[in-house]
N, C-alpha and C positions, 0 to 999 in steps of 0.2 A: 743263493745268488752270488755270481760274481761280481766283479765293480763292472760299470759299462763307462767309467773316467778317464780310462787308461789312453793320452795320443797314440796314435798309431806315428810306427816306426817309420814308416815308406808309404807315399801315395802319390799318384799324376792323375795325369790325363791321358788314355791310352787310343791313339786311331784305330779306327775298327773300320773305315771306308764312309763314302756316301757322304761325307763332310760330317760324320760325325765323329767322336772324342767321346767314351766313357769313363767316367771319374770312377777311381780304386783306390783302396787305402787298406794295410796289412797291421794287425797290432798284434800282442802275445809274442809266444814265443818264437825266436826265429829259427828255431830247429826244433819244433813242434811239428803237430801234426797238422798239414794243412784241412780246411774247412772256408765251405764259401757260404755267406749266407745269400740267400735267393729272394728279394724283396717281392714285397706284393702289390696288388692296386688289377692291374699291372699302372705302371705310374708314379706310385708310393713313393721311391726313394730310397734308401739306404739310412737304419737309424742305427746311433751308438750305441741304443738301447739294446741292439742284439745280443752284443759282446757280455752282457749280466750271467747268459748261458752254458757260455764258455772260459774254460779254469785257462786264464791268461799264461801256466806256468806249460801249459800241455800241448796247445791248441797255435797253430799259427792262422790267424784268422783273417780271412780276405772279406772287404764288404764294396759292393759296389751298385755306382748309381746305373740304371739298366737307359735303355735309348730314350733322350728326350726328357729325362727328370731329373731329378736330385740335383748334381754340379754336375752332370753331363750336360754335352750340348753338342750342339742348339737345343735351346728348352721348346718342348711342345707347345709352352705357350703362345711361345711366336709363330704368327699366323705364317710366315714365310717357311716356319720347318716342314719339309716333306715328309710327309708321314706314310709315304709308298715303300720308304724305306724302313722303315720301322713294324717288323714283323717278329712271329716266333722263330719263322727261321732265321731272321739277323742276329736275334739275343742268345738263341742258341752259338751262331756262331761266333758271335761275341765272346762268352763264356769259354767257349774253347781259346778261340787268341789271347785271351787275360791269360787262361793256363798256362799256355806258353809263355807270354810276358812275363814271368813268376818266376818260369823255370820248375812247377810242377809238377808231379807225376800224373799223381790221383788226389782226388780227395774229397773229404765228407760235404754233402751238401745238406741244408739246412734250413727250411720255408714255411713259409702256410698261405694259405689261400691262392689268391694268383700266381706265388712262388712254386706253391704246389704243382702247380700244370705245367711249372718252364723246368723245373728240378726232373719233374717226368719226363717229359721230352727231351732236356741232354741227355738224362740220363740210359734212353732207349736208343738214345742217339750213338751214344756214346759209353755203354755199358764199362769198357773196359779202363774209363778213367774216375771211376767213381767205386769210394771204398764202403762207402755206407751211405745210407740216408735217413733223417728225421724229419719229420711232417707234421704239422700242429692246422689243422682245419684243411682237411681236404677237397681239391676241387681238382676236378680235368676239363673244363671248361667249355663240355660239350654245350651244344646247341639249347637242348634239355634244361640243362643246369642253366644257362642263362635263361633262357622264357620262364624259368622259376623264381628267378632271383628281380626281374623286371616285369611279370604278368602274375604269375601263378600264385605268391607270396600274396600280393594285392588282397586277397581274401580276407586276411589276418589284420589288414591295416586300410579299409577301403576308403577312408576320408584320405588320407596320403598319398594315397595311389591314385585316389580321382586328381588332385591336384598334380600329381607328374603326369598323368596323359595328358592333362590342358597345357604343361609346360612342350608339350611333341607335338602340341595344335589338334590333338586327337589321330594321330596318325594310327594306322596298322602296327606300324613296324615301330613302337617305341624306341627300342635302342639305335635302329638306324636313322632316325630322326633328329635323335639326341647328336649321334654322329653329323649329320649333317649342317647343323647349328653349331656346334663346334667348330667346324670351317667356315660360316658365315662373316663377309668383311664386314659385315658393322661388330664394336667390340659390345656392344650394347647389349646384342642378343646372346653372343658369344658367354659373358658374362651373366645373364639371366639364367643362360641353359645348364650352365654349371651351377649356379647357386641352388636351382631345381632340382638337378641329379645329385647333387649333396645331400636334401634335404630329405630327398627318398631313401640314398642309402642309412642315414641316422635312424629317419624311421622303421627299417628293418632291423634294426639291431637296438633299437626303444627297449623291448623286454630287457635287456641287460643290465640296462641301470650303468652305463659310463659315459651318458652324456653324449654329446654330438662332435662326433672325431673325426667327420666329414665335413659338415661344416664350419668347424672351427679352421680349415686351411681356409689360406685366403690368397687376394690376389694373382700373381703367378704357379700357385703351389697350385690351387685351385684350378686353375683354367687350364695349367697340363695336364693334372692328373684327370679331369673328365676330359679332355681332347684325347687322352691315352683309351684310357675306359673303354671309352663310346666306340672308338677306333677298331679296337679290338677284339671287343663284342659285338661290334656288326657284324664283322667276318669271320667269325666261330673260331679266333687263335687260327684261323687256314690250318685249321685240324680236320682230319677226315672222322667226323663223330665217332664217340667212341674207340679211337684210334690208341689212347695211351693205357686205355684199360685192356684192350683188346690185345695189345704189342706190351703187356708187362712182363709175358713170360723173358721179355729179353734182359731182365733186370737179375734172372735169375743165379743167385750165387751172393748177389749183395743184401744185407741185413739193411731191414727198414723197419721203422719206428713208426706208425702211425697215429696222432690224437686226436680225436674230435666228438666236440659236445656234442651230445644228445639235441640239446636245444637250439642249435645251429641253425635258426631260422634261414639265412641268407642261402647257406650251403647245409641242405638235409644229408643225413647222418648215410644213405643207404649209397653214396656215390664211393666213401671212404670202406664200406663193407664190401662192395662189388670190387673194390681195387685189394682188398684187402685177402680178395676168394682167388683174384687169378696171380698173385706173386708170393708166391710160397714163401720166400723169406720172409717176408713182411708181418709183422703183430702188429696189431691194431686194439687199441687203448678206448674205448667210451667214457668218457665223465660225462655223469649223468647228470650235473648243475651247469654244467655249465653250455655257455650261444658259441658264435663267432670269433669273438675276440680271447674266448678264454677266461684263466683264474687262478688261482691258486693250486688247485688240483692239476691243472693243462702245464703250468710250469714247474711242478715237481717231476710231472711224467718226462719233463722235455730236460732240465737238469741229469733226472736219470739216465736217461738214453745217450747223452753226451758226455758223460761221467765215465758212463762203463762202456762207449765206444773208445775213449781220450786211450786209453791203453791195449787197446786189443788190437793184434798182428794182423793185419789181414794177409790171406796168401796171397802168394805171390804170381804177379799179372802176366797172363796167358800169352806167348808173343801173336800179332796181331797175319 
């Protein structure tokens, strides 16, 4: 592991439209090779903790907070932020204006879980600016994947999960429920409904043995990241199902890295195989100890991949 202490050399606030401002900050080297890391949740944030991955002497490394979290703003937590504008396709195009803001060409992207499905989506988006990619818990965010993650799992943990239906008032539509309560002007409920959706995600990730990393946020961290969540899972990422595994063939020519546990209660191992069958460059890594969050094994495989990318030529970009 690398050190993840190092300040970053350059960072703002950069307009992206729609009154909002996403925070970015660059550390390593400055004539390295650029890499973005692709936070998750969606919601999550941007931690320094990324930077452990990456060899500061190699890597010029951008980390940025995505709409509505981190030091971006306006925070989702406030009930005034519009969250109409806050979609896949804004982060996508985010992502691309950060590029530019940078002044970079191409460069490595770097994610897991939620990060997963937006790194897919520029990436398909935008094949020709992207040199490689590494993936650590794979998800494409279909429809599927959520009704498992919020219904299906329930099996495995049904005192928990009876307790998040009663938090949706017993609704059909769990997660659009969840969403709805997230915009509700009393902060009371607002507040409940996140403490609930916390409560459930810790319980899906219980077999791991790391404690409760959901609801240990609190406050504002707390109330946007489930306002994000919910947001985004109700409307399936405004992904056409299926759609980033179906459109991988367009990644074709870029090398990917893919890891994920076996035991990946939250996110089952067979979405990362199915992505793993339609993009030919792509390897795909199983550890067999390890859930969601990963381990020791997940972060050697993710070290490696970054190690023996940090040096490798990629050719040279097709003009458009």
């Amino acid at each position: 592991m690398y050190s993840d202490s190092t300040a970053p050399y350059d960072q703002g606030l950069l307009d992206v439209g729609d009154g909002n401002r996403i925070h970015w900050e660059v550390s390593g080297n400055p004539e390295g090779r650029p890499a973005l890391v692709v936070h998750g949740g969606p919601g999550s944030g941007s931690s320094p903790r990324s930077r452990r991955f990456f060899d500061p002497e190699a890597y010029r490394l951008v980390l940025f907070d995505q709409r509505g979290c981190g030091r971006s703003t306006p925070h989702a937590s406030d009930p005034a932020a519009d969250m109409g504008v806050n979609t896949t396709a804004h982060l996508i195009a985010d992502m691309e204006r950060l590029r530019e803001h940078l002044g970079i060409d191409r460069w490595l992207l770097y994610g897991g879980s939620w990060g997963s499905t937006l790194i897919l989506a520029y990436a398909e988006a935008y094949p020709e600016r992207v040199t490689e990619i590494v993936i650590a818990a794979v998800t494409t965010t279909r429809r599927s994947e959520t009704a498992w993650l919020y219904e299906g799992v329930g099996r495995f943990f049904p005192e928990a999960h009876e307790r998040f239906r009663a938090g949706a008032g017993g609704a059909e539509d769990l997660v659009g429920a969840y969403a709805a309560r997230m915009n509700h002007p009393d902060p009371a409920v607002r507040e409940r409904a996140a403490a609930d959706w916390c409560a459930w995600e810790d319980a899906v990730l219980s077999t791991e043995g790391k404690g409760t990393p959901y609801t240990d946020r609190v406050d504002d961290v707390r109330l946007g990241f489930v306002r994000i969540c919910s947001h985004y899972f109700a409307h399936g990422a405004w992904l056409e199902e299926g759609a980033l595994i179906r459109d991988a063939h367009r990644l074709a020519g870029i090398p990917g890295v893919l890891i994920h546990g076996r035991l990946d209660m939250g996110g089952p191992l067979d979405t990362a195989w199915e992505l793993a069958r339609a993009w030919p460059d792509a390897e795909l890594h199983v550890v067999g100890n390890a859930g969601h969050l990963g381990g020791d094994e997940t972060a050697r495989l993710i070290l490696t991949a970054l190690d023996g990318f940090a040096t490798r030529v990629p050719p040279a970009r097709a003009k458009p």
